[in-house]
C-alpha positions as CSV (number, residue, x, y, z in Angstrom):
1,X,21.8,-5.1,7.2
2,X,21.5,-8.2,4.8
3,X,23.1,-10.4,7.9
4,X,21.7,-14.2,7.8
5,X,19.1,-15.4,10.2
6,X,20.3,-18.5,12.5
7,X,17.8,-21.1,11.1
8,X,18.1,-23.6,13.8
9,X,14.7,-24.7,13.4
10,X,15.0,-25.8,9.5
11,X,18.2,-27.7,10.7
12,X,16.3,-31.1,11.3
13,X,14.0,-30.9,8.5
14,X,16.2,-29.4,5.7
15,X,18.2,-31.4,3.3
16,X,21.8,-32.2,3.5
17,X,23.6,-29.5,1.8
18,X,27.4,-29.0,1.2
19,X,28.9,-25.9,3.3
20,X,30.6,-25.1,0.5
21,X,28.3,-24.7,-2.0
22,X,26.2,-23.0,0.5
23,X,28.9,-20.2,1.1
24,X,29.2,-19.8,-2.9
25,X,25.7,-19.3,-3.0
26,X,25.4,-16.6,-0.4
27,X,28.3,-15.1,-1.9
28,X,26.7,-15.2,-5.3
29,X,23.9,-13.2,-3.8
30,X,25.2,-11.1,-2.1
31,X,26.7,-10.0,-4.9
32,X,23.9,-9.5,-6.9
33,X,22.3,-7.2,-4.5
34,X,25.8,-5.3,-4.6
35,X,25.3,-5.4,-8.0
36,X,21.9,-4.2,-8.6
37,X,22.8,-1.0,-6.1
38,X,25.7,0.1,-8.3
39,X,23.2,-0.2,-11.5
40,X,20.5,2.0,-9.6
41,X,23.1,4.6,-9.1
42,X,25.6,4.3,-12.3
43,X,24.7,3.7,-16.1
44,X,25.4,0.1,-17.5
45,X,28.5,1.9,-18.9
46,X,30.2,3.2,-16.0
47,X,33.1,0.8,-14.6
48,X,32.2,-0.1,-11.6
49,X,28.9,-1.6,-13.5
50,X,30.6,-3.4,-15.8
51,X,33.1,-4.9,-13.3
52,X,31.1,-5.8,-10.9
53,X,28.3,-7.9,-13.7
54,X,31.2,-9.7,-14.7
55,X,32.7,-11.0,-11.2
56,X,28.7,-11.9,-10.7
57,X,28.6,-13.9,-13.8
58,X,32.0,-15.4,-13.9
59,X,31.1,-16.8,-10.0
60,X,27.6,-17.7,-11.2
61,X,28.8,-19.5,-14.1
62,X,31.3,-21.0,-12.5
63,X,28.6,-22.5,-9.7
64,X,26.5,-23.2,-12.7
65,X,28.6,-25.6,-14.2
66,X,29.3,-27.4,-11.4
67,X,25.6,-27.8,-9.9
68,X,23.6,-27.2,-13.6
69,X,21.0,-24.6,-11.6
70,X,21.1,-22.1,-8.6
71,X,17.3,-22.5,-7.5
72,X,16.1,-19.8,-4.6
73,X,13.2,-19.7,-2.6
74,X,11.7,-16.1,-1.8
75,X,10.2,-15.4,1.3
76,X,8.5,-11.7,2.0
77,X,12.1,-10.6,3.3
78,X,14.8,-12.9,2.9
79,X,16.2,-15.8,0.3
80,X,17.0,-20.0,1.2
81,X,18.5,-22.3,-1.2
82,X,17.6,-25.9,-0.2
83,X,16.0,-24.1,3.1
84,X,19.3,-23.0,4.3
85,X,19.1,-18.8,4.3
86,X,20.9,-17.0,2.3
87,X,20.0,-14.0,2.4
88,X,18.1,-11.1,4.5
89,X,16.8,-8.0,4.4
90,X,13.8,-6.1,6.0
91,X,13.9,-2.7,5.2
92,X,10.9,-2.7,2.7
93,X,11.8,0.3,0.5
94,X,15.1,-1.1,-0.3
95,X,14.4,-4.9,-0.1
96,X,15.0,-7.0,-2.9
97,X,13.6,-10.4,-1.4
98,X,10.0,-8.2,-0.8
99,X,10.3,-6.7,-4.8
100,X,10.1,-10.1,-6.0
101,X,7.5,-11.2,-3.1
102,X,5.0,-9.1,-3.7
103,X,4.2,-9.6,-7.6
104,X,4.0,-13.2,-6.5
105,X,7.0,-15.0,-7.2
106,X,8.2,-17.7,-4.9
107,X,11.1,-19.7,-6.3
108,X,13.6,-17.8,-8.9
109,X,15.6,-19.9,-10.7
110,X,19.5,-19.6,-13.0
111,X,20.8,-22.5,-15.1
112,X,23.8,-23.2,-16.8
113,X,24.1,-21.6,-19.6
114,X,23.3,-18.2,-18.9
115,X,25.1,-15.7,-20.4
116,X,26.2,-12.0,-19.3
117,X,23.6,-10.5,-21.7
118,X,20.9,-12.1,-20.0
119,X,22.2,-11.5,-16.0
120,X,22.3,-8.0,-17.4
121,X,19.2,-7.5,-18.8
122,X,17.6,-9.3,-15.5
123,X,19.1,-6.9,-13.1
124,X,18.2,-4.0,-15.9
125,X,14.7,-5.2,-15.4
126,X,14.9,-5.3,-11.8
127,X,16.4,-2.1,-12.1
128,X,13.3,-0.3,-14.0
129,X,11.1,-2.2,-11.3
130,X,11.9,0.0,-8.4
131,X,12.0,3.1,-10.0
132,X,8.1,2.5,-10.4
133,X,5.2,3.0,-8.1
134,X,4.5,0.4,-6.1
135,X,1.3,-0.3,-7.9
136,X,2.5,-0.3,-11.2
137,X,5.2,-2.5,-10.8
138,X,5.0,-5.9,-11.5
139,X,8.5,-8.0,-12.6
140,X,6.7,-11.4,-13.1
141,X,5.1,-9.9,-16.6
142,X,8.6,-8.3,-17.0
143,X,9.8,-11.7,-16.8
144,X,7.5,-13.0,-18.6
145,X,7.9,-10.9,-21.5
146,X,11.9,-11.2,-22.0
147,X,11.5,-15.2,-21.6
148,X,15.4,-15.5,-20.4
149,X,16.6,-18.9,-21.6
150,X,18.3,-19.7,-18.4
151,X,16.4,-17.6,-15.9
152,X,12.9,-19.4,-14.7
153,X,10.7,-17.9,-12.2
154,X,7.4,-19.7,-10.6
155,X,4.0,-17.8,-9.2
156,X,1.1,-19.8,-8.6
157,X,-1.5,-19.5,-10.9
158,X,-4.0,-18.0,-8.7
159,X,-2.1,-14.7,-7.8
160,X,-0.9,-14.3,-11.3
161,X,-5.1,-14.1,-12.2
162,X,-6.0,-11.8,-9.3
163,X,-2.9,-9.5,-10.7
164,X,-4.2,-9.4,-14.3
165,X,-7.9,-9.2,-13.4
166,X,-9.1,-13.1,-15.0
167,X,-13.2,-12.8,-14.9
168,X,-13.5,-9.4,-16.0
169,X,-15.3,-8.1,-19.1
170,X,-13.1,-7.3,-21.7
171,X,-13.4,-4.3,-23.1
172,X,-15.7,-4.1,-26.0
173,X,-13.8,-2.0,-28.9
174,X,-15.3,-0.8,-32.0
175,X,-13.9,0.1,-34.8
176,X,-15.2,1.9,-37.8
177,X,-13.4,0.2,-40.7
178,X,-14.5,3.0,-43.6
179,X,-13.4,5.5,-41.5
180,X,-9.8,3.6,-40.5
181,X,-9.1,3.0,-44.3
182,X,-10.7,6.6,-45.6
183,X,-6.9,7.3,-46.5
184,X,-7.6,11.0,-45.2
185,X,-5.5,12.2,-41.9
186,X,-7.0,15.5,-40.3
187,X,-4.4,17.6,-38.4
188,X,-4.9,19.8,-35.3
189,X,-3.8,23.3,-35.8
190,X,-0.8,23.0,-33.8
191,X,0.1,19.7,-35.9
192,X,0.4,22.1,-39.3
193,X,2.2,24.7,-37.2
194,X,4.9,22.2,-36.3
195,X,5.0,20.6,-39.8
196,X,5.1,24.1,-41.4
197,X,8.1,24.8,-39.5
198,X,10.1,21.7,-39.9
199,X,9.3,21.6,-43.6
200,X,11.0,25.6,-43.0
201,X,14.4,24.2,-41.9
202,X,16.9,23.9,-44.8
203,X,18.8,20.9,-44.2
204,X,15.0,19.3,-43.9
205,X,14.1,20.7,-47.1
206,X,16.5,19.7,-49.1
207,X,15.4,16.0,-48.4
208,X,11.9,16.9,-49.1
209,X,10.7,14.1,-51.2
210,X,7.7,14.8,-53.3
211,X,7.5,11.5,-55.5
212,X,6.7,8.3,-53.2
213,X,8.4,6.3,-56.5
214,X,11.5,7.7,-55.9
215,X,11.4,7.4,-52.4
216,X,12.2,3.7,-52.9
217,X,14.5,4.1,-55.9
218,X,12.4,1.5,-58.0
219,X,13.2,-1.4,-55.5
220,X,10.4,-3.0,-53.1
221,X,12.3,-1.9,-49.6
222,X,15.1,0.3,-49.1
223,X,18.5,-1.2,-49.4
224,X,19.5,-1.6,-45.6
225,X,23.4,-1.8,-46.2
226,X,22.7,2.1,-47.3
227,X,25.1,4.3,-45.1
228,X,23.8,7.8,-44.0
229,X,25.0,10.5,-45.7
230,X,27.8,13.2,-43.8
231,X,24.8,16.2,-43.1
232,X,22.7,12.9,-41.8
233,X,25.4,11.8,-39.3
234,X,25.3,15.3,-38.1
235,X,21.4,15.7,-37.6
236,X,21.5,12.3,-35.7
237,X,24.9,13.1,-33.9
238,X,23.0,16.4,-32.7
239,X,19.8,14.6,-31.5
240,X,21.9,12.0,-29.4
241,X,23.8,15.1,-27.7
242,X,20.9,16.8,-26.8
243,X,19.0,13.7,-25.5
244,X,22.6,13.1,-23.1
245,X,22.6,16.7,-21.7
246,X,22.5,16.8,-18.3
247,X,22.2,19.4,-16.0
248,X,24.5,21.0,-14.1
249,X,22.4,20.2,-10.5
250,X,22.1,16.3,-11.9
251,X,26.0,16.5,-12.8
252,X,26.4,17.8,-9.3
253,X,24.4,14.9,-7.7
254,X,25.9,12.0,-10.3
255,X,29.4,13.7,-8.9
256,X,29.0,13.5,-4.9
257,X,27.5,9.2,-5.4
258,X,30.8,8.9,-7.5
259,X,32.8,10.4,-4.7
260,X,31.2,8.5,-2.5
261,X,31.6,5.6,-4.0
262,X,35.4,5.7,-4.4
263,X,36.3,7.3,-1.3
264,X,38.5,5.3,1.2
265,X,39.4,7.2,3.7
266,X,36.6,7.5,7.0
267,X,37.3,11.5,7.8
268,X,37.1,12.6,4.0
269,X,33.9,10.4,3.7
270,X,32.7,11.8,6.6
271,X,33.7,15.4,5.7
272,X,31.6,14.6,2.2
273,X,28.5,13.4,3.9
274,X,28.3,16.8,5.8
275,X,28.4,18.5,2.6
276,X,25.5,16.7,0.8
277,X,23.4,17.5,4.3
278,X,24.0,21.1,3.1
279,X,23.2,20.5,-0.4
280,X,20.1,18.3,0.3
281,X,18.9,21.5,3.0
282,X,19.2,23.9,-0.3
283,X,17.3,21.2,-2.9
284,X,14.8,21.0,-0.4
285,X,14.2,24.7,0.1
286,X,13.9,24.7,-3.4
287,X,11.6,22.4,-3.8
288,X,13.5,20.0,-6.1
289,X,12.4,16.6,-4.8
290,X,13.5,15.1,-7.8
291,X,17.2,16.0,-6.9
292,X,16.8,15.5,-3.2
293,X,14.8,12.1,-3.7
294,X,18.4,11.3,-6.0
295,X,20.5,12.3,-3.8
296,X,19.2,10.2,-1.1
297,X,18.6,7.4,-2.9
298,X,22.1,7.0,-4.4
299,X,23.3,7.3,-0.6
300,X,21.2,4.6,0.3
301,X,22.8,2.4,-2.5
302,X,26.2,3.8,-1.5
303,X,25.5,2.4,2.0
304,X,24.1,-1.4,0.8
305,X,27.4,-1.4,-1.4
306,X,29.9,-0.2,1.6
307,X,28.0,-3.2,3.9
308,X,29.7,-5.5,1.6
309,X,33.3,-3.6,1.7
310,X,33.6,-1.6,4.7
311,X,31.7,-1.1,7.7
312,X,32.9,2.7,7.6
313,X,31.1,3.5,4.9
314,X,27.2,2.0,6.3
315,X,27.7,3.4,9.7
316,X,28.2,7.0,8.2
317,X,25.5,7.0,6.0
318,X,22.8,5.7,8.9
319,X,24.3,8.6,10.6
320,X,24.2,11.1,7.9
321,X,20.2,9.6,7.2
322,X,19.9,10.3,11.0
323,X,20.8,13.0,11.3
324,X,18.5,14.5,8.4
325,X,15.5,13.8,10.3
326,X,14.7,16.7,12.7
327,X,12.3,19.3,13.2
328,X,13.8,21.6,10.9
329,X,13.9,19.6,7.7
330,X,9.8,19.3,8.7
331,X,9.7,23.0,8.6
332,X,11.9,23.0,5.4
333,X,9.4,20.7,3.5
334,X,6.1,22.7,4.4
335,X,7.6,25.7,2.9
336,X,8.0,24.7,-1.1
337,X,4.8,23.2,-0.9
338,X,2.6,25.7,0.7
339,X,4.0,27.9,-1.6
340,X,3.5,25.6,-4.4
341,X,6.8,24.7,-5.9
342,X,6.9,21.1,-5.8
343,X,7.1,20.0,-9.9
344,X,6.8,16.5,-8.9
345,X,4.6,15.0,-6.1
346,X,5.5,11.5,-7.1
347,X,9.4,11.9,-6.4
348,X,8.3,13.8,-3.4
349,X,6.4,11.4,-1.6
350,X,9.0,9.0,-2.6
351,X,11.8,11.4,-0.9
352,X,9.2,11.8,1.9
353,X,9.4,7.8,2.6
354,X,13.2,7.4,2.0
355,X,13.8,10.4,4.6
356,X,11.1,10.1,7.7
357,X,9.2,6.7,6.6
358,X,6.1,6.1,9.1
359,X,7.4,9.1,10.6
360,X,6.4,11.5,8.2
361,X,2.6,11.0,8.5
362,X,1.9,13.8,11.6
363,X,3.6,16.1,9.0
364,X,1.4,15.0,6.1
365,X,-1.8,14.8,8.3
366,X,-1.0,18.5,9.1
367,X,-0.5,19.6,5.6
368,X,-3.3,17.7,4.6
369,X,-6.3,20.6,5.3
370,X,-4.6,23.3,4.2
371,X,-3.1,22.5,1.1
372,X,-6.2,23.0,-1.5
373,X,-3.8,20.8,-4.2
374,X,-5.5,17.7,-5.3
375,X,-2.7,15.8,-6.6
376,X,-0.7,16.3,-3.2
377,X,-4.3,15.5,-1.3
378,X,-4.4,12.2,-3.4
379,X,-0.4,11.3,-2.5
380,X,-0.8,11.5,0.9
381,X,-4.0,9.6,1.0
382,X,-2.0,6.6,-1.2
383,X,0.4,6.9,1.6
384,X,-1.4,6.5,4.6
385,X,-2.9,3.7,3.1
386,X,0.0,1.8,2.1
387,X,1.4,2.2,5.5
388,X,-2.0,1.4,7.5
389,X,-1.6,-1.9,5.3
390,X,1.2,-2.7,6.7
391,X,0.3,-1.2,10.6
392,X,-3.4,-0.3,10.8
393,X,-2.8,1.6,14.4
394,X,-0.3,3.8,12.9
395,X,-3.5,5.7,11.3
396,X,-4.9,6.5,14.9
397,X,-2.4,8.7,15.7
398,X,-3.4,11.2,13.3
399,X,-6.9,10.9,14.2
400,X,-7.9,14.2,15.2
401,X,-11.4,16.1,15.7
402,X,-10.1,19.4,14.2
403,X,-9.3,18.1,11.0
404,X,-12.5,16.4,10.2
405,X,-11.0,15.7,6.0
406,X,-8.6,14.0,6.8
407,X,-10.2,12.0,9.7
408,X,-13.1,11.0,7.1
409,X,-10.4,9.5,4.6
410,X,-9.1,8.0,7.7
411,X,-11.8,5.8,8.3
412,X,-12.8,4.8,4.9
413,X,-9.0,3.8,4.4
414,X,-9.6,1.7,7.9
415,X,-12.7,0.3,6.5
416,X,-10.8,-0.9,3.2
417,X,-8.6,-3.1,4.7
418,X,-9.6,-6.6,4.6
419,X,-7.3,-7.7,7.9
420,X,-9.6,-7.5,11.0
421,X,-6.6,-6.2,12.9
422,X,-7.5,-2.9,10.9
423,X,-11.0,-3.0,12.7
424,X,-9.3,-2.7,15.9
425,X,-8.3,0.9,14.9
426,X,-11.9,2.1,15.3
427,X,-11.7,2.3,18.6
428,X,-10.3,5.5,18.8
429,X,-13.0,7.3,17.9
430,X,-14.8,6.1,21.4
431,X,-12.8,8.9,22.1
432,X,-14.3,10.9,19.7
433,X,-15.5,14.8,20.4
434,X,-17.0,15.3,16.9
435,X,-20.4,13.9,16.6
436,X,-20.6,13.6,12.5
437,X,-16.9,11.5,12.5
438,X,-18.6,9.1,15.5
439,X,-21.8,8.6,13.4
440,X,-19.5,7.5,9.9
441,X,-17.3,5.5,12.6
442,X,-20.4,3.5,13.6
443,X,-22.1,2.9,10.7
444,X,-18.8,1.6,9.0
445,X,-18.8,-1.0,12.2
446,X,-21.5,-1.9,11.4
447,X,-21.5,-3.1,8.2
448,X,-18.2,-5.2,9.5
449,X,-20.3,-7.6,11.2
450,X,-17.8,-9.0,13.5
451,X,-17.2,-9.8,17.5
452,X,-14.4,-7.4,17.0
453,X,-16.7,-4.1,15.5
454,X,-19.9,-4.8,17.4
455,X,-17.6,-4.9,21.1
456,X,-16.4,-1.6,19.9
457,X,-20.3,-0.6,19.0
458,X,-21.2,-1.7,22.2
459,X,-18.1,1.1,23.4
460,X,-20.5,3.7,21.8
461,X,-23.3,2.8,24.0
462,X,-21.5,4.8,26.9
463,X,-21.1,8.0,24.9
464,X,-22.6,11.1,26.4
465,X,-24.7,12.0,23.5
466,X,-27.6,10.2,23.6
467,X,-28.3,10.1,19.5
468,X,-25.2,8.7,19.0
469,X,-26.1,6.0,21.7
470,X,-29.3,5.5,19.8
471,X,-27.5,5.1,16.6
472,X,-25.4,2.6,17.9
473,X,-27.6,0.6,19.3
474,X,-29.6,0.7,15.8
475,X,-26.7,0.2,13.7
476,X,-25.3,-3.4,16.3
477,X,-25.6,-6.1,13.7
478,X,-26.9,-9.6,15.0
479,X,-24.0,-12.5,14.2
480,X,-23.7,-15.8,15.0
481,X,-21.9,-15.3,18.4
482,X,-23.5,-14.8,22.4
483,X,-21.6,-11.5,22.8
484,X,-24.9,-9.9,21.7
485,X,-27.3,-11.2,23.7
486,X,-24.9,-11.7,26.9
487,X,-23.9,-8.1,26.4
488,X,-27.5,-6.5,26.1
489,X,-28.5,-8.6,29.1
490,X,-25.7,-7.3,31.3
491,X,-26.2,-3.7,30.1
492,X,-30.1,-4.0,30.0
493,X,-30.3,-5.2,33.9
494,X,-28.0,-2.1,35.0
495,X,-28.9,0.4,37.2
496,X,-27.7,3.1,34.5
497,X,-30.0,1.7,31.8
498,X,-33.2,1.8,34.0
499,X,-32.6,5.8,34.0
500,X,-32.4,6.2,30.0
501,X,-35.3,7.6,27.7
502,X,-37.8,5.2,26.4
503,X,-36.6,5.5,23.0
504,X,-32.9,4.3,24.2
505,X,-33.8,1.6,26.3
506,X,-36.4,0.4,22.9
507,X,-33.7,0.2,20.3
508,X,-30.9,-1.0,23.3
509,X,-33.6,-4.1,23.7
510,X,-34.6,-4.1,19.7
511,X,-31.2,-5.6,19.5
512,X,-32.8,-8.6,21.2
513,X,-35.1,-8.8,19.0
514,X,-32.5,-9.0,16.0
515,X,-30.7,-11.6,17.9
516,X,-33.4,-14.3,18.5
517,X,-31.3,-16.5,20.3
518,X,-32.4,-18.4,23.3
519,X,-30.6,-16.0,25.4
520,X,-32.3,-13.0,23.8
521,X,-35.2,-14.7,24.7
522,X,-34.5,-15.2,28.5
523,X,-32.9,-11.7,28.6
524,X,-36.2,-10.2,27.9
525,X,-38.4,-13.0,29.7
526,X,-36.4,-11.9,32.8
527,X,-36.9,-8.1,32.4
528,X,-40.6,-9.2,31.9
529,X,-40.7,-11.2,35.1
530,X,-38.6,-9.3,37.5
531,X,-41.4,-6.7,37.9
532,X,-43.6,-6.9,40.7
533,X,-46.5,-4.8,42.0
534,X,-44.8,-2.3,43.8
535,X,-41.7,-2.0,41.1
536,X,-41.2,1.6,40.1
537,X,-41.8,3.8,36.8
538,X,-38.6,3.1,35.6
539,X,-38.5,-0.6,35.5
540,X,-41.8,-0.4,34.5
541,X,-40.8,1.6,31.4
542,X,-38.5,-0.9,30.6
543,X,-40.2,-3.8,30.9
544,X,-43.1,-2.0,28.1
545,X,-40.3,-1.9,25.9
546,X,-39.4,-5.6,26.4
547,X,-43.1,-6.0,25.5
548,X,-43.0,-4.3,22.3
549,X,-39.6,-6.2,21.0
550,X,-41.6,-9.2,21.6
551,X,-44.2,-7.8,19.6
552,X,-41.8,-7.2,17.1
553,X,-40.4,-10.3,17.1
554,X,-43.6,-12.3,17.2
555,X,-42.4,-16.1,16.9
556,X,-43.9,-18.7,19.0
557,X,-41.9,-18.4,21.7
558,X,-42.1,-14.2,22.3
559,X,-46.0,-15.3,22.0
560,X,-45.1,-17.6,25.0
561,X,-43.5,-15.1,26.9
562,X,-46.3,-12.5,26.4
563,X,-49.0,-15.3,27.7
564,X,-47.2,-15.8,30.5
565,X,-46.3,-11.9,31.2
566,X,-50.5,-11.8,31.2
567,X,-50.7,-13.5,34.9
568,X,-48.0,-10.5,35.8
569,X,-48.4,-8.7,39.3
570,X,-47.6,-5.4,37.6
571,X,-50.8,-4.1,35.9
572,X,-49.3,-2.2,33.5
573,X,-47.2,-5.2,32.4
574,X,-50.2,-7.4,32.1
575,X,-52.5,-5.0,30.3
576,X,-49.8,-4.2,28.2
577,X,-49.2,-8.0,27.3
578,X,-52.7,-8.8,26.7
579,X,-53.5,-6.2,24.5
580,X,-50.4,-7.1,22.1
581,X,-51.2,-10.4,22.4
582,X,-54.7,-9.7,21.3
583,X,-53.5,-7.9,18.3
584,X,-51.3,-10.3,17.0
585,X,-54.3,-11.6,15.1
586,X,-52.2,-13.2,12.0
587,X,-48.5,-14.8,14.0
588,X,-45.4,-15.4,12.0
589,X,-43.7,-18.2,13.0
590,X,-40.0,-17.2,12.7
């Protein structure tokens, strides 16, 4: 983890850059994402925080005066100063290059002059960043907000406008300005219940003040040198306490990462990782994903910190982590939440990812039709998503015709993704038993319009229901590509399509007639012509429908062909022409 790419081919084009100062620099960052770990884990009070910002800052400092800035370009999953890497790391979840790449940001920026109050408050920010959803996240406006001194970021201009929604309405907002300034405040029952009772307590009471005058002792504001009186030190002293209780199962967790953290020796570590398997079983039976997401999380950290001490340390944890993911921990998480005992969806999903990943989707896909709970139904949804993003194909393999939900969502999340690699995913439901999920299939292809969704169409034309090979056909959209025509031709001239109904074989050929290409044309020209007196009812049959695409079409050049299908040998096929011909009593030139 974190190990630097070889960047051989960056080595002619990149600017000379001293080894040293390269090495300080990877140190430096390395650091950092030591750093920010320990702060996911610990409060900014705990020792190993504080240690650890101040060996950052003193090396960054001391860089900082010798080279005035420290400028770093972000890529999706690693950091380069002066296009030299620095820094790599492609687990997603965990990935501090990717945090910063996704809001945007593509250089990041520390000059001399920084201070420890402002390193801190950066990592405190980058901190508050992860423990939000992916969606809500956004450290650029973070940034943005605190305006560090000596920390300078850049995004282009476009992404930071498609983030914040430029060329929307505003909201209109209307205020009724006698009603703000009415001087009147109406309370809800429960508001005068709660007053009632503070306005009850006796140390509240005796503050009670009933004149606003003397309030303010006669003066504009109160004096703010005034020092809180003994029986106020205790009502704030009280409030603080109760706002640091902790529980005793948070104690617990906070406990094991310090232990963690501090122990040297590999068999004790070892011993203590077995434990926490125990203890994470029991959260999870419990359904206390908010724990077991902790737990999990704060072992992660523990094992990006030990990749920078000891290799002990990392090698255990994947282990521990690898362990974790069987069949029975599966069985484990079904249980709390069929029986409804999950408090918090959000931190379970999140456990859900830090535990099985990609992995986890067969599970969620199961759980998906028989849990009736929305919020969980909505989760899972904003999972497979995000991970289709990422890997449409990885949605196929939930596809299934029993679970006809879930298969639906499937193929609208397909359908939202803007790569056409996603489009590739409909193909699977070729496959398809389940006639309703082929019909929304096809007519989300269609709207597509690309070589890639109409070749799968065309994949549709072989299903053994005929209505859904009708549908199909009816649904092919005409783009500027020969696939169409070339494809219809080939099909149209087959043995196979000679033996389908006359209302296939019409809207196979009406596809033609969308096209109106010069192949089109000569497709249906030499279905026209091919016929000869002694050809059978079923080429026959065909060739009528060729007949009435023309119609349909009726340009110049279907006109042609009809004229000419007039001197036919086939008498149906003449006749046929003729009279079309005959009706077409006001053309269109298309």
């Amino acid at each position: 983890m974190n190990d630097l790419e070889d960047s051989s081919n960056n080595e002619n084009t990149s600017p000379a850059v001293d080894e040293r100062e390269l090495k300080e620099v990877v140190e430096i960052i390395r650091l950092l994402s030591k750093t920010i770990s320990t702060i996911k884990i610990f409060h900014e009070d705990h020792t190993t925080v504080k240690n650890q910002i101040v060996d950052l800052w003193t090396k960054l400092d001391v860089f900082l005066k010798n080279n005035q800035k420290m400028e770093i370009d972000i890529q999706e999953y690693s950091f380069t100063y002066k296009n030299k890497p620095v820094f790599q790391d492609k687990k997603t979840i965990k990935s501090l290059p990717f945090l910063l790449y996704k809001d945007g940001m593509q250089t990041l920026s520390f000059y001399d002059g920084l201070n420890k109050e402002e390193l801190q408050g950066f990592m405190e920010i980058i901190k508050n960043v992860y423990e939000l959803p992916s969606e809500e996240s956004d450290i650029v406006n973070l940034l943005w907000e605190k305006d560090f001194a000596n920390i300078r970021y850049f995004a282009p201009d476009e992404f930071l406008e498609t983030k914040i929604g430029v060329g929307k309405d505003p909201a209109e907002i209307s205020v009724d300005k006698e009603a703000l300034f009415s001087g009147s405040i109406e309370l809800l029952p429960e508001d005068r219940t709660e007053l009632q009772t503070a306005m009850d307590e006796p140390d509240i009471q005796e503050h009670t003040i009933t004149d606003d005058q003397g309030m303010w002792e006669d003066t504009e504001f109160m004096d703010q040198t005034q020092t809180l009186t003994e029986q106020e030190n205790r009502i704030l002293d009280a409030m603080l306490t109760a706002n640091r209780q902790v529980t005793p199962e948070d104690e617990l967790v906070l406990l094991i990462t310090e232990i963690l953290n501090l122990e040297e020796d590999p068999e004790r570590f070892k011993a203590i990782l077995d434990a926490i398997t125990h203890l994470h079983k029991d959260l999870v039976q419990n359904g206390d994903f908010t724990r077991a997401y902790q737990l999990l999380s704060n072992a992660m950290e523990i094992k990006v910190i030990g990749s920078f001490e000891s290799g002990y340390k990392e090698s255990h944890i994947q282990g521990f982590l690898n362990k974790l993911k069987t069949t029975e921990i599966e069985e484990l998480i079904k249980k709390p939440l069929l029986e409804n005992k999950v408090k918090d969806y959000h931190l379970f999903f999140a456990h859900l990812d830090l535990l099985l990943g990609p992995d986890a989707m067969p599970l969620l896909a199961e759980l998906y039709e028989k849990m009736e709970n929305e919020e969980f139904r909505k989760g899972s949804l904003g999972y497979f998503k995000e991970k289709a993003t990422k890997n449409p194909e990885i949605l196929t393999r939930i596809v299934d015709d029993n679970k006809t939900k879930l298969t639906r969502e499937i193929i609208e999340i397909l359908s939202s993704i803007p790569e056409k690699r996603a489009i590739q995913g409909f193909a699977v439901f070729t496959q398809s038993k389940n006639k309703p999920i082929k019909s929304e299939a096809i007519k989300k292809l269609a709207k597509m319009k690309d070589v890639t969704s109409n070749k799968i169409l065309f994949g549709f034309l072989n299903d053994k229901d005929e209505s859904i090979r009708i549908l199909a056909a009816d649904q092919i959209p005409v783009i500027k590509d020969n696939f169409v025509a070339e494809q219809v031709a080939l099909f149209s001239l087959s043995r196979n399509f000679k033996s389908k109904s006359k209302k296939e074989k019409q809207a196979v050929l009406n596809i033609l007639g969308r096209d109106k290409t010069k192949n089109a044309y000569e497709s249906l020209e030499k279905i026209i012509g091919n016929l000869s007196l002694l050809s059978g009812p079923k080429n026959v049959g065909t060739g009528l429908c060729a007949i009435q695409t023309l119609k349909e079409i009726n340009s110049p050049e279907s006109r042609r062909i009809l004229k000419d299908a007039t001197q036919s040998k086939n008498r149906k096929i003449k006749e046929a022409s003729g009279s079309v011909l005959k009706n077409l009593s006001q053309p269109q030139d298309r």
